[in-house]
N, C-alpha and C positions, 0 to 999 in steps of 0.2 A: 504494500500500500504506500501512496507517495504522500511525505509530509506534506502540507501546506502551513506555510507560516507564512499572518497576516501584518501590518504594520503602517504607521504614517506621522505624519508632522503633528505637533502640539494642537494643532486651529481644523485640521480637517483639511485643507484645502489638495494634500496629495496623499494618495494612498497607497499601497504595494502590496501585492502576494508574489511570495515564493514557494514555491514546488519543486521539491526533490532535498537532499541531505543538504543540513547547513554546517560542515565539519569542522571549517577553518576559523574558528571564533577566536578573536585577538583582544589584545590590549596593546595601543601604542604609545609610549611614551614622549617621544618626538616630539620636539619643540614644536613645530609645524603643527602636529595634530592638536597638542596641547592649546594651541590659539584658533587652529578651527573649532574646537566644542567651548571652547572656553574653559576648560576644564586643566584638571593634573593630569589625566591620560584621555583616549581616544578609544571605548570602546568600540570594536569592529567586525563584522563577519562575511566572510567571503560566499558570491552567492556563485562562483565558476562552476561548479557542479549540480546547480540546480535552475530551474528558471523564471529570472524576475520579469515581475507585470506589473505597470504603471496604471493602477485600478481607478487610479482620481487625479485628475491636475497632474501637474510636469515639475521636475525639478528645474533652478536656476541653478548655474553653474559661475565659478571663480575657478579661477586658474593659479593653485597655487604655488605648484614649479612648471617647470616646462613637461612634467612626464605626468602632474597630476591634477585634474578636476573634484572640485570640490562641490559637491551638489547638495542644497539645501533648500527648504520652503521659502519663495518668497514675499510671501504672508507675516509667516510669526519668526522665522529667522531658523528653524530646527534645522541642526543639522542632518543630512541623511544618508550621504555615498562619498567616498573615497575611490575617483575612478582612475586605473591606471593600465597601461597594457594588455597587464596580466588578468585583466577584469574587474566587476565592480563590487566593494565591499557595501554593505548595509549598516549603520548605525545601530549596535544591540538595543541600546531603549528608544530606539523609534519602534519596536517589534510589539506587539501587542501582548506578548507574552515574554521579556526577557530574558526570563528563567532556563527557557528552552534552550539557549545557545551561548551555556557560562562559558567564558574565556577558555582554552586550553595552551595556550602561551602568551609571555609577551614580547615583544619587539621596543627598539627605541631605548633602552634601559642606559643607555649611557647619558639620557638627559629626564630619567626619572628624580624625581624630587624626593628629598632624602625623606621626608615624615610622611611619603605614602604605605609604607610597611609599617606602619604602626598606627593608621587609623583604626583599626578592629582597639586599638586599646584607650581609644578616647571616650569619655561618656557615652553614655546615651539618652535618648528622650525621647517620648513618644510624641506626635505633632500640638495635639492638644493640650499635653503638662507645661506648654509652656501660654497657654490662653489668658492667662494673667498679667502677662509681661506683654502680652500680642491679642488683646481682648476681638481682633477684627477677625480672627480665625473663628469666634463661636458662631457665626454665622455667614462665613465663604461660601461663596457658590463658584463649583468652577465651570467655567467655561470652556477646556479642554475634549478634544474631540474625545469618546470611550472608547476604551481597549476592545474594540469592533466594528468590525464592516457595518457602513450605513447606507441605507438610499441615496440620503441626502444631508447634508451639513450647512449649514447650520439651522437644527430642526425650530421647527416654532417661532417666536418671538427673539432668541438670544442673537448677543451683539454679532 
């Protein structure tokens, strides 16, 4: 039976499914990636062995060496692909289910930042224990597209 795994931008505006194995699931540490997610690393997964479908909207593209396109929503800014050569990699938490595709290596490690191996040992909090300090989360509503396929976005009345 062939996986399908589904996924898209923060807003709705692009959507994707892939079909067939997701193997290559990364972490890039890479200054580069580091500044396209904005992030300490880049997580990443190669979709060369299965096949992606652009199910909503088009991704916008930057170019950010000469071997690599950088594809993201040009709505809410998410990032989504890493295209290069060798093919196109997918943004794990653009994936509606991230879980499905944890990292099995990473790349870039000679510009990983030294206190990323030691996050697991920093506190924790749950989103809400902190509603005292941030009273405007007791009553958020998000407006983020849901971890699923829709007709149509953005349903009803929302911005």
């Amino acid at each position: 039976m062939t996986q399908i795994h589904t996924g898209g931008c923060q807003c709705g505006a692009v959507r994707f499914r892939v079909s067939g194995d997701l193997k290559d699931s990364s972490i890039c540490h890479c200054r580069m990636c580091q500044k396209a997610f904005g992030a300490f690393y880049a997580p990443l997964v190669s979709t060369r062995d299965a096949e992606l479908q652009w199910t909503r909207g088009s991704v916008k593209h930057f170019r950010s060496s000469n071997h690599v396109l950088r594809g993201f929503c040009e709505n809410c800014g998410t990032p989504l692909t890493y295209e290069a050569a060798d093919g196109i990699a997918i943004a794990t938490g653009a994936f509606d289910d991230p879980a499905a595709v944890p990292p099995i290596i990473q790349f870039g490690v000679e510009r990983k930042l030294p206190f990323v191996d030691h996050l697991h040992e920093l506190p924790v909090r749950q989103t809400m224990d902190d509603v005292e300090a941030a009273p405007f989360l007791a009553d958020i509503i998000s407006y983020q597209h849901p971890d699923h396929d829709t007709e149509a976005w953005p349903e009803g009345d929302r911005p």
